[in-house]
Structures are given as structure tokens and as C-alpha cells.
C-alpha positions in Angstrom: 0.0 0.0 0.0 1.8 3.4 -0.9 1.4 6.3 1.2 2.1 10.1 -0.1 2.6 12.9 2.4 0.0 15.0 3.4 0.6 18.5 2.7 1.9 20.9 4.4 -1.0 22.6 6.8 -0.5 26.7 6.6 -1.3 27.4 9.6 -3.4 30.5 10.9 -2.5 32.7 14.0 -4.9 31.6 16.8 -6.1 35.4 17.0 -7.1 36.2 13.4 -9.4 32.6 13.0 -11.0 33.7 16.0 -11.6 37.4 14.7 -12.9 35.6 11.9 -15.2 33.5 13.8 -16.7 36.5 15.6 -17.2 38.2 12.2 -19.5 35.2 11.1 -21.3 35.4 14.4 -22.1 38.4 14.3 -23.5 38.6 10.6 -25.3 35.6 11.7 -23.7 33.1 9.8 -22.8 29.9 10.6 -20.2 27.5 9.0 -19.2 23.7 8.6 -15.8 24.6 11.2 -18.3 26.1 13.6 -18.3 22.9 15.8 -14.7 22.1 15.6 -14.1 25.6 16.3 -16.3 25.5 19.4 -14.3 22.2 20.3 -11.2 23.5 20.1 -11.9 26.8 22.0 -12.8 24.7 24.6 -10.9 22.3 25.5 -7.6 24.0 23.7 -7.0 27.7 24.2 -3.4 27.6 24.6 -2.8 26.1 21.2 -2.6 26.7 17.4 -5.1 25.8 14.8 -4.5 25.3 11.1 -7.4 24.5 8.6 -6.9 23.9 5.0 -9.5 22.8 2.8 -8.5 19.7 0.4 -9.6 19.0 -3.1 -8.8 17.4 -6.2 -5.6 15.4 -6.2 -4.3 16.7 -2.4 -7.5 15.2 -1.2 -7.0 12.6 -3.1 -3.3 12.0 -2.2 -4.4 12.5 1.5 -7.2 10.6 2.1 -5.2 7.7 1.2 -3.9 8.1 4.4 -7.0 8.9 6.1 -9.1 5.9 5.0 -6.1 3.7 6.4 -7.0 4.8 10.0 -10.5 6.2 9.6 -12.6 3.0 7.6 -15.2 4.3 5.3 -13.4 7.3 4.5 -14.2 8.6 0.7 -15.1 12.4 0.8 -14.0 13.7 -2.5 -13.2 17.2 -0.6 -13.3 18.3 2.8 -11.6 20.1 6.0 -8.1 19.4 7.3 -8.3 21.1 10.7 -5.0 20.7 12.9 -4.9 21.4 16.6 -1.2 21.6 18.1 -1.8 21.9 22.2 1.3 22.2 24.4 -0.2 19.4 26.2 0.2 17.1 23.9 3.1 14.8 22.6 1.6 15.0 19.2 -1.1 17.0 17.1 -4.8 16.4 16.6 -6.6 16.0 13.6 -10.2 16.8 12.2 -12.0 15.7 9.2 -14.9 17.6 8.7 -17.3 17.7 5.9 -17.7 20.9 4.0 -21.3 20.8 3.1 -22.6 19.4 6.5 -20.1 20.4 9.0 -20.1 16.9 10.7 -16.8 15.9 11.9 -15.7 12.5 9.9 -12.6 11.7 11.8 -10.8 12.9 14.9 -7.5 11.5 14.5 -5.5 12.2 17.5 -1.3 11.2 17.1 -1.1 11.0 20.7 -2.8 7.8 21.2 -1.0 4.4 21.1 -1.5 2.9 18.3 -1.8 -0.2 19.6 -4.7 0.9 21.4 -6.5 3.0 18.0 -5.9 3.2 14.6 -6.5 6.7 15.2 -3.1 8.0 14.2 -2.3 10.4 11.1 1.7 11.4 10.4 3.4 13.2 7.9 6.1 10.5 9.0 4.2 7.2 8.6 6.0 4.5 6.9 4.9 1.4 8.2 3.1 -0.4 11.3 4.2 -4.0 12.4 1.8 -5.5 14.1 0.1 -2.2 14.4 3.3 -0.5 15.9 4.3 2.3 13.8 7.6 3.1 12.0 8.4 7.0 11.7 10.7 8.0 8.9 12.9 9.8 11.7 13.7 6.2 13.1 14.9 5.2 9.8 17.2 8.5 9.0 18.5 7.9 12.9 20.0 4.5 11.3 20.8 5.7 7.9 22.5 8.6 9.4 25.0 6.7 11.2 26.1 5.0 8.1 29.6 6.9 6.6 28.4 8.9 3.4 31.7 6.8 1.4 29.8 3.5 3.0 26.2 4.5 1.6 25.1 2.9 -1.8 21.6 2.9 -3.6 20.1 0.0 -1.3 21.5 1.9 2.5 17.7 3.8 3.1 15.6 0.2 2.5 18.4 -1.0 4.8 17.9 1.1 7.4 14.0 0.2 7.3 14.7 -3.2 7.8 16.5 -3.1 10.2 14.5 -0.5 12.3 11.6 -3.4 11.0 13.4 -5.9 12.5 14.6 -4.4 16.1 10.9 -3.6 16.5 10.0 -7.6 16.0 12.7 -8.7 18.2 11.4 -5.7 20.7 7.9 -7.4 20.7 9.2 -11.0 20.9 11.1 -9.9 24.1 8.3 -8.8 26.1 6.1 -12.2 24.6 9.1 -13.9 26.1 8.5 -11.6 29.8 11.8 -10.3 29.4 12.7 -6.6 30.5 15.1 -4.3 32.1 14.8 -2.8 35.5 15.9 0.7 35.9 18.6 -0.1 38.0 20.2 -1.8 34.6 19.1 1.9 32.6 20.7 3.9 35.6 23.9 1.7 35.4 24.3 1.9 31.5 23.8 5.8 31.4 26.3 6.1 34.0 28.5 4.0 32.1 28.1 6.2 29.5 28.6 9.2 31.2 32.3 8.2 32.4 33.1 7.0 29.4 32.7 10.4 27.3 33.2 12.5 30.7 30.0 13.8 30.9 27.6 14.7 33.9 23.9 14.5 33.9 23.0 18.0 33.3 25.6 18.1 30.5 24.2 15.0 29.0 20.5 16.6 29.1 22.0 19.8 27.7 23.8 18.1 24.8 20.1 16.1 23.9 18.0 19.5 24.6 20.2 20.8 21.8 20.2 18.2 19.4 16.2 18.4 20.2 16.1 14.9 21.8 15.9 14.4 25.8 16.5 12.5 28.8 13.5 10.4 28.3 13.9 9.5 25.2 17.8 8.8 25.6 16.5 6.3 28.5 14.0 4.2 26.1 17.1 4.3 23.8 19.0 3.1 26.6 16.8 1.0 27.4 15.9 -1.1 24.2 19.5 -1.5 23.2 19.9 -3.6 26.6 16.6 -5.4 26.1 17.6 -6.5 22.2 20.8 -7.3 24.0 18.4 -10.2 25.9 16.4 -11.1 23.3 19.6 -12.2 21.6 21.4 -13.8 24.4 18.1 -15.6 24.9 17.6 -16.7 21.4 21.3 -17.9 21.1 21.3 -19.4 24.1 21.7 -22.8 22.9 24.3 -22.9 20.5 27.2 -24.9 21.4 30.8 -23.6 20.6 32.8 -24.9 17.9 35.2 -28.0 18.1 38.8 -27.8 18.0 38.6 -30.5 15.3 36.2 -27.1 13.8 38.8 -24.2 14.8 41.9 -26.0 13.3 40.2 -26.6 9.9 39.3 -22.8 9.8 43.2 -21.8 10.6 44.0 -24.1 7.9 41.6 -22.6 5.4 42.3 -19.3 6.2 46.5 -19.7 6.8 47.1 -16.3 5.1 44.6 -13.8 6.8 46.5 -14.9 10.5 48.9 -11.8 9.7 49.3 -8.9 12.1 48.9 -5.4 11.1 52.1 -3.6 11.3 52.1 -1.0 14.4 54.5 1.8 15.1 55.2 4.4 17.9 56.5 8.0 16.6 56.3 11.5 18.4 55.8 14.3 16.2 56.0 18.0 15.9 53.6 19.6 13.4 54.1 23.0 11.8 51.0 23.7 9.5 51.6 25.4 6.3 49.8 25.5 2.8 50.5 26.1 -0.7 51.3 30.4 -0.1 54.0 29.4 2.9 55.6 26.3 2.4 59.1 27.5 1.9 58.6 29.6 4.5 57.3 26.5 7.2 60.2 24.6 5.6 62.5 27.1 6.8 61.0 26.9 10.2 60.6 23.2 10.7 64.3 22.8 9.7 65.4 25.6 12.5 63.6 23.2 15.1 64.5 20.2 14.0 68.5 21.7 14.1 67.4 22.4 18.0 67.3 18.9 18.8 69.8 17.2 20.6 69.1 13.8 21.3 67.1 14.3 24.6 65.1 17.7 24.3 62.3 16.7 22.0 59.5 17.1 24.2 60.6 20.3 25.4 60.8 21.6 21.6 56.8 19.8 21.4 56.1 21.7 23.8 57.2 25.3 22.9 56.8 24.5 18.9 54.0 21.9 17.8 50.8 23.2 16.3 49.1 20.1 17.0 47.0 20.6 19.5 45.5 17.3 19.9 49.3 16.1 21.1 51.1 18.3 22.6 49.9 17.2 26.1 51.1 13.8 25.3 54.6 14.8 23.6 53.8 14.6 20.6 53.0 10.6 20.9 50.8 8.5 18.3 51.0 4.6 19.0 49.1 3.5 15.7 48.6 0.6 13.2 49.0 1.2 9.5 46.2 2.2 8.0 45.1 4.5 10.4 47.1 8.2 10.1 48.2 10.0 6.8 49.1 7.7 4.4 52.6 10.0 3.3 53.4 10.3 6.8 52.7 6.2 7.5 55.1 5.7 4.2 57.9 7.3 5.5 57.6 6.2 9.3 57.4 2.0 8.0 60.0 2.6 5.6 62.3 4.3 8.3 64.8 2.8 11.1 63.8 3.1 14.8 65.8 5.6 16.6 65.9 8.1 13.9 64.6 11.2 13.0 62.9 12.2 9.8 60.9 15.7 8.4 57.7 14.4 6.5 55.5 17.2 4.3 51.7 16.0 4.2 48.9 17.9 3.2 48.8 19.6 6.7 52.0 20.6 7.1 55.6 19.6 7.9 56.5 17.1 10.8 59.2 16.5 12.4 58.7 12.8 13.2 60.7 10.7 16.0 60.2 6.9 15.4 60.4 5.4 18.3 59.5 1.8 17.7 58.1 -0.3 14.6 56.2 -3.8 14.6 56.7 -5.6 11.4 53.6 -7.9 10.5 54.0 -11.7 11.4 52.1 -14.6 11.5 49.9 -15.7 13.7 50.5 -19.5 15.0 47.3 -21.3 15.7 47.6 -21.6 19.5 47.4 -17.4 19.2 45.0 -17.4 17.1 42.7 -19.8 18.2 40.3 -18.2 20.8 40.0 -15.2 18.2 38.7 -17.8 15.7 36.3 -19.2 18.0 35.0 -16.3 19.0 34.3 -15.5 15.4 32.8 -19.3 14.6 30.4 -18.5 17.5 29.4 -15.0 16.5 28.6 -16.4 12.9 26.4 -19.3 14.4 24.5 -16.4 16.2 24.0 -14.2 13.4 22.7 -17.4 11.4 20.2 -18.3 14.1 19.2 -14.8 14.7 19.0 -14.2 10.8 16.4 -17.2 11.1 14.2 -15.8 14.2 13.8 -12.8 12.5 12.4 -14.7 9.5 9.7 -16.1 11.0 8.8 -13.4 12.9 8.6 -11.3 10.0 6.7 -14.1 8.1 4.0 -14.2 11.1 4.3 -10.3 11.7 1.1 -8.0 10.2 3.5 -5.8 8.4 2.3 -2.9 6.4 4.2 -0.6 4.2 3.1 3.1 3.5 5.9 3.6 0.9 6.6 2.7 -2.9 
């Protein structure tokens, strides 16, 4: 079933519609908004109404929508009143009949959905098992994927998988499992230390970014609860043999290779393509400076890099993971010895302190590593297949192409 947006509602300032309504009154008129109008003055007076009136292919386009939650729906043109109340989480919404006034629909987005189909969004684009799946759920995944890593097929992706956390979410509670808030309180302070955080900077950062502490908990929360659901549903599998582990080694002889590592200090004088003989000049009077013992001191008074400087200058990396010309000259180089290196930030002055050539692995080190990996792919087989079936015994329904 495809679903098209519904327009966007203009809406009117709260005083003028009621200037308008007085007008009408007073001539003695009456209209079809009359009652929604006395409805919303009533029981919302701190919030904003918009009205538009539909017809032709918007009504069309919309009451597509409509008819999903509201059964019987086929008015060829009518009202689109929107009430947005402080008090609520989400709008209302009224369909009312131009020629009789009679309100069609209410159609209120703060009611579960698993207790009323009445629920109209902008965002709809799917329910499972009449839960509902907004297109901010799906940009929150897709957004975390690298724009280099994102191909033609990363937004269905995304759906899916927000499709299947919510089936495995469901499962969980038919299976009576949950998380106390003890386990929330303990993972968000877990989080906290780990970025070095407090609370109220936490609830700051998520004000700003338009989320909050709330929903930063059911985050919280759900991530532990799938967390269960798997364990649960993986429960049963039974590690891998040695008989199992050796025969993978031996299949896969040539990927047991280390990653070559290094440990340099640096000092970094940025330059660009207007000062580069200029920074030259200056990196080689700094690096004359150095006598053997001094270099943090000439870190300290000289580097630009601000990220190191507390550290002297110190990166302990593997290749693969810093600038590819200054990687090139560090693995080529002898440890002990000092080298200038020009990358596309600047000039370094590079100390390479110690290098780790690649070698391989023998089976007795690699062996726990490869079970691991044996019983991670079991799991991901037998979760592939839970999620199967529930998605082949799920009431799925797609609002999108």
C-alpha cells in the first residue's frame, strides 16, 4: 500500500481565525468549522489551529492516508483542521465535511496505536503488528552509516533493520523479558564516564540536538533489552570443536597476519601552498634544536598540534590508520631516527620510536580469536532465522513505494 505525504498545513494565528469567527457570528452566519471551532476553544486555548481545505488530487493524495485509520473514508473534498496543544506529545486532527459540517474523523497522534488506529503522520511508513515506523527512526540508522559507505540500497536497509529491532522488541516482552531501571541507571552512567559527561551536561547536549533525557532512556533502554532477546535466542548454540577451529586456521592460513604498528612523536608546523618554503625554513630551524634528549621540550614550545602536545607529541598506531605520506615514510624508516615528513597539513618533524613488522599468527594465538568468530557467525545465522519467521508471522504494512 503506498502512502504520499500530506501536505503541508499553513497554519493560521490563533487570534485572526477567531476574529474571523466573531465576524461570522455576528453577521449571523454559521459555517461547517463552527463545531470544531467551538471544540477547540474549549478544551484548547493555549494552542494553534490550522485549517486547510483539500480537493482534487491533495485530497485525493491525502485521504489515502486517512481511510487507512478512519474505515469508510471517501469524501471527494473536505476540511483538514490541525490542533497543536502544548499538552500534547503529538497534534490532533479533524476531518470535517464541507457541506454538512459533521466531523468524519478525529485522528488524535497521541494515542498508542496499539490501542487506536486513530493515528495520522506526515512520517508514517509502516506499522508492524500495528506499531508504527516513523521516517525519523529510519534517517537515525541511515544517518549513522559513513556517506563513502552508503550505496543505492542503505535507506531500504535502514528500514529493515528499524523493521526488525521492533519484531525482536515485541518478541522480548512475549518472552516476559525486561530491564529494570537499575540496569538503565547503570548503562547511562557507564556512558557518562566513558565520554566525561555529567547528567546535566548529558541533558543539555540532547536538549540541543532536540532529543531528551526520556527518550535517551527508552534508547538506553531497548538496546539492553535486544541485547536479551539475543542472548536468549542464542542461548543454545554450542561452541565450535577444536577438530572445527583448526580446519578454519588451515583454510584461512594467510589472513593470520598482524597489522604492522609503530610508535612515533611528532611536531607539526601547518603550512599550505602560499608558505611552504617559509614553514620549511621553520621546521628545519627546530629540528636543528634537537639534541638527542630535548624533543618534548621543543613539542612543547613549537607543535601546532594541539591534539598532542599534552602527550609529547605521541601517536602509537597501526597502519592504515594516520596519513598515508606520513605512514610511508615512518614503516620505511629505522627506529631511533629522526625524519621531516610534508603532508597535506604541514611539515612534521617525526621521532620513530619503535616499529612492529607484521608476522604470522601460529594457531595456538589465534585460536580463541577464531572461535570467538565461529560462535558470532552461528549467532548471526540463528538470529537471521528468528527474525524470518517473525517477519513471516508479523502483520507488516508498508506506506511507501
Amino acid at each position: 500500500m503506498s502512502k504520499k505525504q500530506l501536505p503541508y498545513i499553513v497554519i493560521i494565528i490563533v487570534l485572526l481565525l477567531i476574529i474571523s469567527w466573531l465576524t461570522q457570528s455576528l453577521l449571523g452566519r454559521s459555517t461547517p468549522l463552527d463545531a470544531m471551532i467551538k471544540e477547540y476553544q474549549a478544551n484548547h486555548p493555549d494552542s494553534v489551529l490550522s485549517i486547510q481545505r483539500l480537493s482534487g488530487d491533495n485530497a485525493r493524495a491525502v485521504s489515502q492516508e486517512v481511510s487507512a485509520y478512519c474505515p469508510g473514508f471517501s469524501l471527494e473534498e473536505y476540511y483538514l483542521a490541525q490542533i497543536n496543544d502544548p499538552g500534547m506529545q503529538e497534534p490532533v486532527f479533524f476531518i470535517i465535511n464541507p457541506v454538512t459540517g459533521s466531523t468524519e474523523c478525529i485522528i488524535n497522534k497521541s494515542t498508542n496505536i496499539n490501542t487506536s488506529k486513530a493515528v495520522l503522520s506526515q512520517n508514517l511508513l509502516a506499522t508492524i503488528n500495528d506499531e508504527p515506523v516513523y521516517l525519523e527512526e529510519v534517517m537515525a540508522v541511515y544517518n549513522n552509516i559513513p556517506v563513502s559507505m552508503r550505496t543505492n540500497t542503505s535507506l531500504q536497509e535502514s528500514l529493515d533493520l528499524v523493521i526488525n529491532n521492533k519484531l525482536l522488541l515485541q518478541d522480548a516482552a512475549k518472552r516476559g523479558l525486561s530491564i529494570s531501571e537499575e540496569e538503565v541507571d547503570n548503562a547511562i552512567n557507564a556512558f557518562l564516564t566513558n565520554n566525561g559527561l555529567t547528567l546535566q551536561e548529558l541533558e543539555q547536549n540532547l536538549a540541543t540536538s532536540g532529543s531528551s533525557i526520556e527518550a535517551f532512556r527508552r534508547n538506553i533502554r531497548n538496546s539492553l533489552l535486544l541485547q536479551e532477546e539475543i542472548n536468549d535466542i542464542t542461548k543454545n548454540i554450542t561452541p565450535p570443536s577444536q577438530a572445527e577451529i583448526r580446519a578454519y586456521y588451515e583454510q584461512h592460513n594467510q589472513s593470520f597476519i598482524t597489522i604492522p604498528r609503530a610508535v612515533t612523536r611528532q611536531l607539526l608546523i601547518y603550512a599550505n601552498n602560499t608558505n611552504q618554503a617559509e614553514k620549511l625554513a621553520e621546521i628545519k630551524r627546530i629540528a636543528a634544536m634537537y639534541n638527542g634528549t630535548n624533543f618534548c621540550d621543543l613539542v612543547t614550545n613549537y607543535s601546532e598540534d594541539s591534539v598532542s602536545v599534552e602527550r609529547c607529541g605521541l601517536y602509537d598506531f597501526q597502519q592504515g590508520q594516520l596519513l598515508p605520506e606520513y605512514e610511508e615514510v615512518v614503516f620505511s624508516s629505522e627506529p631511533g631516527t629522526t625524519k621531516i615528513v610534508q603532508t597535506r597539513l604541514g611539515y612534521h618533524l617525526v621521532q620513530i620510536i619503535n616499529i612492529t613488522p607484521p608476522r604470522h599468527l601460529s594457531f595456538e594465538e589465534a585460536k580463541n580469536s577464531i572461535k570467538d568468530y565461529l560462535v558470532l557467525l552461528e549467532k548471526q545465522e540463528l538470529l537471521n532465522q528468528h527474525i524470518q519467521k517473525l517477519r513471516a508471522e508479523a502483520d507488516i504494512t508498508s506506506y511507501i513505494n
